[in-house]
C-alpha positions in Angstrom: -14.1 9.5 -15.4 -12.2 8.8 -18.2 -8.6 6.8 -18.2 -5.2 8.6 -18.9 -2.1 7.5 -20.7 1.0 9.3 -19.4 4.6 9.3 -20.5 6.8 6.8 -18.7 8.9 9.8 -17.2 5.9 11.1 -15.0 6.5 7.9 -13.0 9.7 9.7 -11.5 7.3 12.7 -10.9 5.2 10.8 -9.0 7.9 10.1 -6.5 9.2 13.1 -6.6 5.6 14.9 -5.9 4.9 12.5 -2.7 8.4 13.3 -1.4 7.4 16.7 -1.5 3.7 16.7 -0.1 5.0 15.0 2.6 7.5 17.6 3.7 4.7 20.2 3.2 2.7 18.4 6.3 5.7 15.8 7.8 4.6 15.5 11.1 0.7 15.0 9.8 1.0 12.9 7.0 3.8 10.5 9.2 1.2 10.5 12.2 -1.2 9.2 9.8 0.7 6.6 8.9 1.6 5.6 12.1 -1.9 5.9 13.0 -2.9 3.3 10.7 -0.1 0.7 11.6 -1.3 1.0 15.2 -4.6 0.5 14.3 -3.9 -2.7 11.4 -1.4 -3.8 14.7 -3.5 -4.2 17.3 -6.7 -5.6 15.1 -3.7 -8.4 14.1 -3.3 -9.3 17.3 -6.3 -11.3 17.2 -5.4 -14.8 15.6 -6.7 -15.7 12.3 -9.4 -13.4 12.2 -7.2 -10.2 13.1 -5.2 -10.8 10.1 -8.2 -11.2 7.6 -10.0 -8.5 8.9 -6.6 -6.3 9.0 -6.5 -7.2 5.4 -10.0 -6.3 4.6 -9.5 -2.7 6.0 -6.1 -2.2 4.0 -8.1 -0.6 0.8 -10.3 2.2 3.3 -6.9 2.8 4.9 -5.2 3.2 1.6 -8.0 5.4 0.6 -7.7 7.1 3.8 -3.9 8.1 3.2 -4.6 8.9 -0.6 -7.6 11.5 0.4 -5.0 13.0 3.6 -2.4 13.3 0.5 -4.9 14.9 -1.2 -5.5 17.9 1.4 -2.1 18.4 2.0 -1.6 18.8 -1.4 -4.1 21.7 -1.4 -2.2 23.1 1.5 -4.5 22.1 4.2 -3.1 20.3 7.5 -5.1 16.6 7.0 -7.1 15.8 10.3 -7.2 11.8 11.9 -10.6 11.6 10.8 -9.5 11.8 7.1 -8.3 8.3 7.4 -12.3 7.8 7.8 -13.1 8.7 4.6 -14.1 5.4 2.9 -16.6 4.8 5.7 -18.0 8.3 5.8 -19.0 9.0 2.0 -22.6 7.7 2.5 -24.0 4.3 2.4 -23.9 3.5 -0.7 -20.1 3.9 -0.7 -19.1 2.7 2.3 -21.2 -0.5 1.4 -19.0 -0.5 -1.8 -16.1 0.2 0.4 -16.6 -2.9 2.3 -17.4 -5.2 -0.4 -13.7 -4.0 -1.8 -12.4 -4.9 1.8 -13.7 -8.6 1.8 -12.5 -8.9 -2.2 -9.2 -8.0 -1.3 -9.4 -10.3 1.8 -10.7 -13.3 -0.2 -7.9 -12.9 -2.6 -5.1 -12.8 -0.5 -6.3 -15.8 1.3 -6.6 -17.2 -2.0 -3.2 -16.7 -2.6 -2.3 -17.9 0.6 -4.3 -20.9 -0.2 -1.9 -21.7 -3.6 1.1 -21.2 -1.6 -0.5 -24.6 0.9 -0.6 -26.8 -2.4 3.0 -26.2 -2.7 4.8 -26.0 0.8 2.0 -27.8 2.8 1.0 -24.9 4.2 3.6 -23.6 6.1 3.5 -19.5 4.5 -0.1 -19.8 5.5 0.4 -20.4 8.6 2.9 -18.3 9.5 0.9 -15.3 8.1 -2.5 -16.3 9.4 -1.2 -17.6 13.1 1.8 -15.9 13.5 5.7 -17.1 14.9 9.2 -16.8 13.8 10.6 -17.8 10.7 13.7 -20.3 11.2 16.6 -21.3 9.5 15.4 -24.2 9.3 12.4 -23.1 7.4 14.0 -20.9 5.1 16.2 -23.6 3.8 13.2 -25.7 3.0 13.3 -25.6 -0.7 9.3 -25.6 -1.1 9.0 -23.0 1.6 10.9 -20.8 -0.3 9.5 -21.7 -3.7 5.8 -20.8 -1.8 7.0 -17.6 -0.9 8.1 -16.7 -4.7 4.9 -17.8 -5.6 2.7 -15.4 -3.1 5.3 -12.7 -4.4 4.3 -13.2 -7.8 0.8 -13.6 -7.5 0.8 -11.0 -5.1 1.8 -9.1 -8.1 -1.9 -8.5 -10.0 -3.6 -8.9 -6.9 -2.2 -5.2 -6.2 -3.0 -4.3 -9.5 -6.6 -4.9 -9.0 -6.5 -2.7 -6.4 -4.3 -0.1 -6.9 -7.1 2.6 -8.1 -9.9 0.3 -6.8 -10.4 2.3 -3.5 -10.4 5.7 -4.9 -12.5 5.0 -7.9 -14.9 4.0 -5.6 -14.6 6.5 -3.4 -14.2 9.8 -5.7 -15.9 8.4 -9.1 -18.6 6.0 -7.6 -17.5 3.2 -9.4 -18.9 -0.1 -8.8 -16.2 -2.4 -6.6 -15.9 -5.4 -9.6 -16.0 -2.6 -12.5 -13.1 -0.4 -10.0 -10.8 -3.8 -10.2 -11.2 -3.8 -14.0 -10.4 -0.1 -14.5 -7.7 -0.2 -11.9 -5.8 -2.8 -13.5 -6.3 -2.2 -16.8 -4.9 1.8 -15.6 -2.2 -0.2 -14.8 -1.3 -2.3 -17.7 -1.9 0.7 -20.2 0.5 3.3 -18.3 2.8 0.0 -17.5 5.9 2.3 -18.3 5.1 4.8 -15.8 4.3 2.0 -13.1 7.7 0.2 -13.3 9.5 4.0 -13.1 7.5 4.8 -10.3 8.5 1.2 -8.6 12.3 1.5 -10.0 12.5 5.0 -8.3 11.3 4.0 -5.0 13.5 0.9 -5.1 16.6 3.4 -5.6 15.3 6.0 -3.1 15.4 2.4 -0.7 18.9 1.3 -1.4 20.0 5.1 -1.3 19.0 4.7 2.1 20.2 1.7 3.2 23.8 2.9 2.1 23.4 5.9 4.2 22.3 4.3 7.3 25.4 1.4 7.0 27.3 4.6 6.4 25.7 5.9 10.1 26.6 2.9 11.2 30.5 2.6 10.2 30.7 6.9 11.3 28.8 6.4 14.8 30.7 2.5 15.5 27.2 1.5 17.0 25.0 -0.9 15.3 22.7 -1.2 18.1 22.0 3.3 17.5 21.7 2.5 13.8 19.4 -0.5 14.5 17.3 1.2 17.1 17.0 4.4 14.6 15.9 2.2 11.7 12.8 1.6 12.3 11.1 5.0 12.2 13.4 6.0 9.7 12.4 2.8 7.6 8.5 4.0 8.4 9.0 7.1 7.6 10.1 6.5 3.8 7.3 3.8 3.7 4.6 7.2 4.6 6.4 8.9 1.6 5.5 6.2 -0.7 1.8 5.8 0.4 1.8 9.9 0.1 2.7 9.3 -3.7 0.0 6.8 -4.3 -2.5 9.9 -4.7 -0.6 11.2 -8.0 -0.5 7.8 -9.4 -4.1 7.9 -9.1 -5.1 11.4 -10.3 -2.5 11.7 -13.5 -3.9 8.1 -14.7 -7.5 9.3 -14.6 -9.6 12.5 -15.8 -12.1 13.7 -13.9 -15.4 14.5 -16.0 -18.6 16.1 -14.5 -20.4 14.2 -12.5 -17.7 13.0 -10.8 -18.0 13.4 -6.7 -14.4 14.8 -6.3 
């Protein structure tokens, strides 16, 4: 396994390659990623420890998505149990797996954690416990300032694991050493990583200007409002489907790799 640099443009292709794996195998892919919201939903549902172990599953259920992008990409119809596939690569691995799980939990909370010193712990608590956010709350000037903060540490945190769960997975990477690569995969192809995020962000606004258009053509918010959800989930399963090519364009496989 050896790290790629790529031109900034293949960012855009990246995008442009999930959109169209997706369409190969829509109903699939989407059912997937319903699948996993269900299942991350109702393990949240449990307080405190819902959400922590909810976080802890996020990099096998990334993983999960990447390796059902994968198949449909080699024109196969991905199956539910592909969203198993960090738990059913062997012991070894799925020990690794789950020492990435409880790295990424510890570091959100940790995050969390930073965002107590500053609003008293108010972001913490809503994420860990639950309840509606008031307008009260969201003119609270350190609430807001906590909730920049977990954005921008949230930031490298995603980094780490960007490429942590598939180098793992496919290239039997240690789960520390898979942080290390994965980020610094990221900082070294940073050009292609901010086209890639810039390009989703447009393909977002593109469609929230098409749905306010809806809106205006049909003269029903409440049709608009009930439709947007799927439609917003939908997009969302397009951009996990393009986290695949991010992956395999930023490293090469050499042999000896299990891919």
């Amino acid at each position: 396994m050896r790290l790629q640099l790529v031109p900034s443009r293949l960012g855009l292709q990246w995008v442009k390659a999930g959109m169209r794996t997706f369409f190969r195998q829509p109903l699939a892919l989407s059912g997937l990623f319903f699948m996993f919201l269900a299942v991350v939903s109702v393990i949240s549902m449990v307080p405190v420890v819902g959400n922590v172990l909810s976080l802890a599953l996020l990099p096998a259920a990334t993983l999960g998505l990447m390796a059902a992008t994968r198949e449909a990409d080699d024109g196969k119809f991905p199956m539910p149990l592909v969203l198993l596939s960090g738990f059913r690569a062997g012991h070894q691995r799925l020990r690794a797996m789950l020492v990435l799980g409880a790295l990424y939990a510890l570091g959100f909370v940790a995050v969390l954690g930073f965002s107590a010193l500053i609003d008293g712990g108010k972001c913490a608590r809503l994420y860990l416990f639950g309840g509606a956010i008031t307008t009260e709350m969201l003119q609270e000037g350190d609430f807001q300032v906590a909730v920049l903060v977990v954005s921008a540490l949230y930031m490298p945190l995603s980094l780490l694991f960007w490429h942590a769960p598939a180098l793992v997975h496919w290239h039997g990477v240690a789960p520390v050493k898979s942080l290390f690569f994965s980020f610094v995969a990221c900082l070294r192809n940073m050009g292609a990583y901010m086209v890639f995020g810039l390009a989703w962000m447009a393909v977002f606004m593109v469609f929230g200007m098409m749905m306010a258009t809806l809106a205006v053509l049909l003269g029903s918010a409440e049709t608009v409002v009930a439709m947007l959800y799927p439609a917003v989930m939908l997009v969302l399963a397009m951009f996990f489907t393009s986290l695949y090519f991010t992956f395999r364009d930023s490293f090469e496989t050499t042999s000896g790799d299990d891919v």
